[in-house]
N, C-alpha and C positions, 0 to 999 in steps of 0.2 A: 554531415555524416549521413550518409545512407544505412537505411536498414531494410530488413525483409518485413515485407508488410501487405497485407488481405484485409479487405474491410469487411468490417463482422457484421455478422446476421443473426436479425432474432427469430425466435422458434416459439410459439406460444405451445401450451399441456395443458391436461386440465388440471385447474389452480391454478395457473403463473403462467412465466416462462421465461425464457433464457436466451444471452446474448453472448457469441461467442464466434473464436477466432479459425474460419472454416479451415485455413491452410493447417491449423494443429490441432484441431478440435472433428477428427474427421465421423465421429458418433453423437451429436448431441443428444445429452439424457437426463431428466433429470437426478439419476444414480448416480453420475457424472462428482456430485455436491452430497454423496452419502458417505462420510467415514468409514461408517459398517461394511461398504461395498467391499467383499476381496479382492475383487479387480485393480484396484486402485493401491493395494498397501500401505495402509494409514498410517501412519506415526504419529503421534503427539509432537508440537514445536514446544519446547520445553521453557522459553522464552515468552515471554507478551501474547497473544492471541486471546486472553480469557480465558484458557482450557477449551478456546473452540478453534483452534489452528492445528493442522495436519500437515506432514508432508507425504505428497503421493505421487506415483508416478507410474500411467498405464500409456503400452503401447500405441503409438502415434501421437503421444501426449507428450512425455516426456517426464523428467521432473519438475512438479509444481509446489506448489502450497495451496491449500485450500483451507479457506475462512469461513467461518457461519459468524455471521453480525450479533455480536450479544452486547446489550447494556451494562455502562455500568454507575457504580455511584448507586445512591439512595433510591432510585427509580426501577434499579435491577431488584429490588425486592417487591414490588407489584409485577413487571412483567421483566423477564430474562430477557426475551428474544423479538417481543411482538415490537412493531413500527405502525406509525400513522399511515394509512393508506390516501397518499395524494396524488399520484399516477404513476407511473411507470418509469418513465421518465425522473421521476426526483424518489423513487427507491435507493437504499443507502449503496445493493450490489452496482445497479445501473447506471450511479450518479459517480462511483468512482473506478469503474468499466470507462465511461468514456473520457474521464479526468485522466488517467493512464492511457488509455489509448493517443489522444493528444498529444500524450507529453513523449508514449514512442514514436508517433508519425514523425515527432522534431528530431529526433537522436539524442535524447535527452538519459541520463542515465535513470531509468525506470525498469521495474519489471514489467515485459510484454503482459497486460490480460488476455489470458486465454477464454473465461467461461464466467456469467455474472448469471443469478437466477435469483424467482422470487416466487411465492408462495402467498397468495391472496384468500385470505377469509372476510368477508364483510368489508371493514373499513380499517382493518390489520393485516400487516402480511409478515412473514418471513424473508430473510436475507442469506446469500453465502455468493462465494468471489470463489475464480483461481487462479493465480499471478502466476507467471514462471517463475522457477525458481531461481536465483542468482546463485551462479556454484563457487563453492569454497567458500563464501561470503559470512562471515563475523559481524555481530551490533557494535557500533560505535563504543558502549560502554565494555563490552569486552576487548576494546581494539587500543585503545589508549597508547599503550608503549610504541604502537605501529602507526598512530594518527598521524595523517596529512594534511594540517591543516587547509593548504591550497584547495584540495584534491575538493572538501567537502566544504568549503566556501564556494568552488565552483561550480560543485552540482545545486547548492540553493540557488546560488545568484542566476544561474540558467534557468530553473524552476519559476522565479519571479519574473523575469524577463521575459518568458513566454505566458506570461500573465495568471499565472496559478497560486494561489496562497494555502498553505500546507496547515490544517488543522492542530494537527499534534506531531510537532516537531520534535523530536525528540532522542533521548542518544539510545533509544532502541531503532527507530525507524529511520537510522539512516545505516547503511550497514558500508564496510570495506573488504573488499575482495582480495585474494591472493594479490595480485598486482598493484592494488593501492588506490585501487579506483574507488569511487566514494559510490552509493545509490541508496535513493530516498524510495520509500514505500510507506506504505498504510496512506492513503489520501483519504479515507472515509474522511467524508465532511467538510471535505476541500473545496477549495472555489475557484473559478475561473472569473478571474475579474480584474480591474484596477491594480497591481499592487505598489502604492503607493510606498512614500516612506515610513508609513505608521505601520505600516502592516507587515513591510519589511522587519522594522527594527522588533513589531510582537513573535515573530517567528525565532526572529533570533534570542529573544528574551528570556524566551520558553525551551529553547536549545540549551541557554546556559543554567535554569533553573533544573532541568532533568542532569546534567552534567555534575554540576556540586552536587546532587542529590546523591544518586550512584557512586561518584569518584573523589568528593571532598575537594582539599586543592588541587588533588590533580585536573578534575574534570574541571574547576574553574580554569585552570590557566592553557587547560587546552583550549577549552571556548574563548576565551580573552585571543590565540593564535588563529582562532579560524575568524573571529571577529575583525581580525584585523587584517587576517587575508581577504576578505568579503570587503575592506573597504576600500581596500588598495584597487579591485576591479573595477572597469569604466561602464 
Protein backbone atom coordinates (compact mmCIF):
# COMPACT_ATOMS: atom_id res chain seq x y z
CA UNK A 1 0.00 0.00 0.00
CA UNK A 2 1.22 3.31 -0.82
CA UNK A 3 0.67 6.34 1.20
CA UNK A 4 1.53 10.02 1.25
CA UNK A 5 4.43 10.61 3.36
CA UNK A 6 7.14 13.57 4.44
CA UNK A 7 9.79 12.83 6.82
CA UNK A 8 9.46 14.99 9.92
CA UNK A 9 11.54 17.40 11.46
CA UNK A 10 12.26 18.46 14.75
CA UNK A 11 12.28 22.18 15.96
CA UNK A 12 13.87 22.82 19.31
CA UNK A 13 11.97 26.12 21.79
CA UNK A 14 12.79 27.17 24.76
CA UNK A 15 12.07 24.10 27.11
CA UNK A 16 11.66 21.44 24.66
CA UNK A 17 10.67 20.89 21.27
CA UNK A 18 8.73 19.21 18.82
CA UNK A 19 8.69 16.74 16.04
CA UNK A 20 6.39 17.07 13.47
CA UNK A 21 4.91 16.31 9.95
CA UNK A 22 6.10 19.35 7.53
CA UNK A 23 3.81 18.31 4.60
CA UNK A 24 0.62 19.05 7.48
CA UNK A 25 2.13 20.64 10.09
CA UNK A 26 2.86 23.89 7.96
CA UNK A 27 3.46 26.24 11.44
CA UNK A 28 5.15 24.45 14.13
CA UNK A 29 4.40 25.91 17.65
CA UNK A 30 4.35 25.02 20.54
CA UNK A 31 0.49 26.46 20.87
CA UNK A 32 0.22 23.82 18.28
CA UNK A 33 -0.31 21.10 21.98
CA UNK A 34 -2.46 24.02 23.97
CA UNK A 35 -6.28 23.11 24.23
CA UNK A 36 -6.77 26.65 25.36
CA UNK A 37 -5.65 27.82 21.89
CA UNK A 38 -8.78 29.19 19.87
CA UNK A 39 -7.29 28.41 16.88
CA UNK A 40 -7.46 24.85 17.26
CA UNK A 41 -11.20 24.36 18.72
CA UNK A 42 -10.73 21.98 21.49
CA UNK A 43 -13.36 19.48 22.34
CA UNK A 44 -13.01 17.01 25.00
CA UNK A 45 -12.74 13.19 23.64
CA UNK A 46 -15.25 11.93 25.87
CA UNK A 47 -13.78 8.47 25.81
CA UNK A 48 -10.24 7.32 27.31
CA UNK A 49 -7.57 9.99 27.14
CA UNK A 50 -7.56 10.74 31.04
CA UNK A 51 -9.52 13.98 30.46
CA UNK A 52 -6.33 15.15 28.60
CA UNK A 53 -7.56 14.25 24.93
CA UNK A 54 -9.09 16.96 22.57
CA UNK A 55 -10.21 16.92 19.38
CA UNK A 56 -8.98 19.90 17.14
CA UNK A 57 -8.82 20.91 13.84
CA UNK A 58 -6.82 24.16 12.33
CA UNK A 59 -6.20 25.22 8.93
CA UNK A 60 -3.62 23.09 6.99
CA UNK A 61 -3.99 20.80 9.80
CA UNK A 62 -6.80 19.21 9.45
CA UNK A 63 -8.84 17.15 11.89
CA UNK A 64 -6.71 15.68 14.62
CA UNK A 65 -6.72 14.67 18.21
CA UNK A 66 -4.41 15.96 20.60
CA UNK A 67 -3.11 14.20 23.71
CA UNK A 68 -1.15 15.43 26.84
CA UNK A 69 0.53 12.23 28.43
CA UNK A 70 -0.96 12.03 32.04
CA UNK A 71 -0.32 9.16 34.58
CA UNK A 72 -2.16 6.98 35.97
CA UNK A 73 -2.76 4.37 38.75
CA UNK A 74 -1.44 5.11 42.29
CA UNK A 75 1.67 7.20 41.06
CA UNK A 76 -0.85 9.86 39.42
CA UNK A 77 -1.29 11.11 42.92
CA UNK A 78 2.49 12.20 43.42
CA UNK A 79 2.85 13.57 40.00
CA UNK A 80 -0.13 13.89 37.01
CA UNK A 81 1.79 14.70 34.27
CA UNK A 82 5.77 14.83 35.02
CA UNK A 83 8.26 11.93 33.27
CA UNK A 84 11.70 10.88 33.99
CA UNK A 85 13.86 12.96 31.89
CA UNK A 86 16.28 10.36 29.78
CA UNK A 87 16.64 12.07 26.51
CA UNK A 88 14.78 12.97 23.87
CA UNK A 89 14.63 10.35 22.08
CA UNK A 90 12.87 7.93 24.75
CA UNK A 91 10.26 10.78 25.76
CA UNK A 92 6.81 9.19 26.03
CA UNK A 93 5.55 12.08 22.76
CA UNK A 94 8.77 11.13 20.79
CA UNK A 95 8.96 7.53 21.53
CA UNK A 96 5.46 6.94 20.14
CA UNK A 97 5.89 9.76 17.25
CA UNK A 98 8.23 7.45 15.58
CA UNK A 99 6.52 3.95 16.62
CA UNK A 100 3.50 5.47 14.39
CA UNK A 101 5.42 6.96 12.12
CA UNK A 102 6.92 3.35 11.29
CA UNK A 103 3.94 1.74 11.19
CA UNK A 104 2.42 4.61 8.49
CA UNK A 105 5.64 4.50 6.29
CA UNK A 106 4.38 0.51 6.02
CA UNK A 107 0.62 1.09 5.09
CA UNK A 108 -0.27 -0.19 8.07
CA UNK A 109 -3.71 0.79 9.43
CA UNK A 110 -2.54 3.73 11.95
CA UNK A 111 -3.06 7.14 12.48
CA UNK A 112 -0.59 9.49 10.55
CA UNK A 113 1.37 11.66 13.59
CA UNK A 114 1.35 14.79 12.84
CA UNK A 115 3.14 16.80 15.98
CA UNK A 116 5.01 15.20 19.20
CA UNK A 117 6.51 17.81 21.74
CA UNK A 118 8.10 18.05 25.06
CA UNK A 119 8.65 20.37 27.92
CA UNK A 120 12.10 19.87 29.87
CA UNK A 121 12.50 21.14 33.47
CA UNK A 122 15.70 19.63 35.29
CA UNK A 123 15.39 16.02 35.11
CA UNK A 124 11.28 16.08 34.24
CA UNK A 125 9.61 16.97 31.36
CA UNK A 126 6.16 17.14 29.93
CA UNK A 127 4.44 15.31 27.26
CA UNK A 128 1.51 15.82 24.38
CA UNK A 129 1.00 13.83 20.73
CA UNK A 130 -1.25 14.89 17.58
CA UNK A 131 -2.38 11.77 15.53
CA UNK A 132 -4.76 12.48 12.68
CA UNK A 133 -7.93 11.83 13.24
CA UNK A 134 -9.52 8.69 11.76
CA UNK A 135 -13.03 9.86 10.41
CA UNK A 136 -16.18 8.37 11.27
CA UNK A 137 -14.26 6.05 13.33
CA UNK A 138 -16.08 4.21 16.65
CA UNK A 139 -13.98 2.09 19.77
CA UNK A 140 -14.09 -1.31 19.40
CA UNK A 141 -16.27 -1.57 22.65
CA UNK A 142 -18.93 0.55 21.08
CA UNK A 143 -18.68 -1.31 17.78
CA UNK A 144 -19.58 -4.90 18.76
CA UNK A 145 -22.87 -5.41 16.70
CA UNK A 146 -20.70 -4.11 13.66
CA UNK A 147 -17.27 -6.30 14.75
CA UNK A 148 -15.07 -7.81 11.96
CA UNK A 149 -13.45 -10.08 13.40
CA UNK A 150 -10.97 -10.56 10.25
CA UNK A 151 -10.76 -7.00 9.74
CA UNK A 152 -9.12 -6.50 13.50
CA UNK A 153 -7.20 -9.75 13.55
CA UNK A 154 -5.59 -8.35 10.64
CA UNK A 155 -4.69 -5.01 11.59
CA UNK A 156 -2.84 -6.74 15.00
CA UNK A 157 -1.20 -9.53 13.02
CA UNK A 158 0.35 -6.61 10.55
CA UNK A 159 1.13 -4.60 13.65
CA UNK A 160 3.34 -7.65 14.90
CA UNK A 161 4.75 -8.67 11.77
CA UNK A 162 6.28 -5.49 11.30
CA UNK A 163 7.85 -5.98 14.60
CA UNK A 164 5.73 -3.64 17.06
CA UNK A 165 4.23 -4.81 20.31
CA UNK A 166 1.21 -2.62 21.45
CA UNK A 167 1.26 -1.83 25.18
CA UNK A 168 -2.32 -1.52 26.07
CA UNK A 169 -4.30 -3.31 23.83
CA UNK A 170 -7.32 -2.84 24.28
CA UNK A 171 -11.31 -2.56 23.00
CA UNK A 172 -10.80 1.33 23.32
CA UNK A 173 -7.69 1.51 21.22
CA UNK A 174 -8.55 -0.29 18.43
CA UNK A 175 -11.32 1.60 16.67
CA UNK A 176 -13.71 0.74 13.28
CA UNK A 177 -14.43 2.96 10.72
CA UNK A 178 -17.59 3.43 8.60
CA UNK A 179 -16.32 0.74 6.14
CA UNK A 180 -15.24 -1.72 8.63
CA UNK A 181 -11.80 -1.27 8.65
CA UNK A 182 -10.23 -2.06 11.80
CA UNK A 183 -7.11 0.76 13.42
CA UNK A 184 -5.03 0.38 16.26
CA UNK A 185 -3.92 3.70 18.24
CA UNK A 186 -2.51 4.72 21.54
CA UNK A 187 1.09 3.11 21.12
CA UNK A 188 2.41 4.92 24.28
CA UNK A 189 4.74 2.57 25.56
CA UNK A 190 5.00 0.43 22.66
CA UNK A 191 8.04 -1.37 21.32
CA UNK A 192 9.64 -2.03 18.33
CA UNK A 193 11.13 -5.39 18.73
CA UNK A 194 11.08 -9.21 18.54
CA UNK A 195 7.54 -10.14 18.67
CA UNK A 196 7.53 -13.30 19.51
CA UNK A 197 4.87 -15.69 20.41
CA UNK A 198 4.65 -14.81 23.96
CA UNK A 199 4.20 -11.30 23.34
CA UNK A 200 1.78 -12.06 20.71
CA UNK A 201 -0.47 -14.23 22.69
CA UNK A 202 0.03 -11.14 25.95
CA UNK A 203 -1.52 -8.75 23.48
CA UNK A 204 -4.22 -10.68 22.76
CA UNK A 205 -4.86 -11.66 26.27
CA UNK A 206 -5.27 -8.29 27.35
CA UNK A 207 -7.62 -7.64 24.17
CA UNK A 208 -9.92 -10.31 25.61
CA UNK A 209 -9.61 -9.09 29.27
CA UNK A 210 -10.75 -5.41 28.30
CA UNK A 211 -13.50 -7.05 25.98
CA UNK A 212 -15.38 -9.19 28.90
CA UNK A 213 -14.65 -6.21 30.97
CA UNK A 214 -16.76 -3.58 28.83
CA UNK A 215 -19.12 -6.25 27.04
CA UNK A 216 -19.57 -9.52 29.25
CA UNK A 217 -20.25 -12.36 26.99
CA UNK A 218 -20.55 -10.44 24.31
CA UNK A 219 -17.03 -9.07 24.40
CA UNK A 220 -15.82 -12.61 25.11
CA UNK A 221 -17.10 -14.28 22.26
CA UNK A 222 -16.26 -11.48 20.00
CA UNK A 223 -12.53 -11.83 21.23
CA UNK A 224 -12.73 -15.78 20.97
CA UNK A 225 -13.89 -14.60 16.65
CA UNK A 226 -11.05 -12.48 16.30
CA UNK A 227 -8.74 -14.84 18.19
CA UNK A 228 -9.40 -17.29 15.85
CA UNK A 229 -9.31 -15.09 12.84
CA UNK A 230 -5.60 -14.12 14.09
CA UNK A 231 -4.81 -17.83 13.92
CA UNK A 232 -6.08 -18.93 10.78
CA UNK A 233 -3.25 -16.04 9.26
CA UNK A 234 0.11 -17.20 7.91
Amino acid sequence: MTVSYSAPRTLAFTGGALRFAPDRVAEPEPQLFDPANPALGARPVSVGGRQAAWYVNRPGLGAAVLRHYRRGGLVARISLDLYLWTGAARTRSFAEFDILDFLYQKGLPVPRPLAAAYWRGGLRYRAAIVTELIPGARTLARSLDDCRPEAVAQAIHAMHEAGVWHADLNAFNILIDAAGKAWLIDFDRGRRCVVDAARRRDNLLRLRRSLSKVAGQAGEQCWEAINRAYAELP
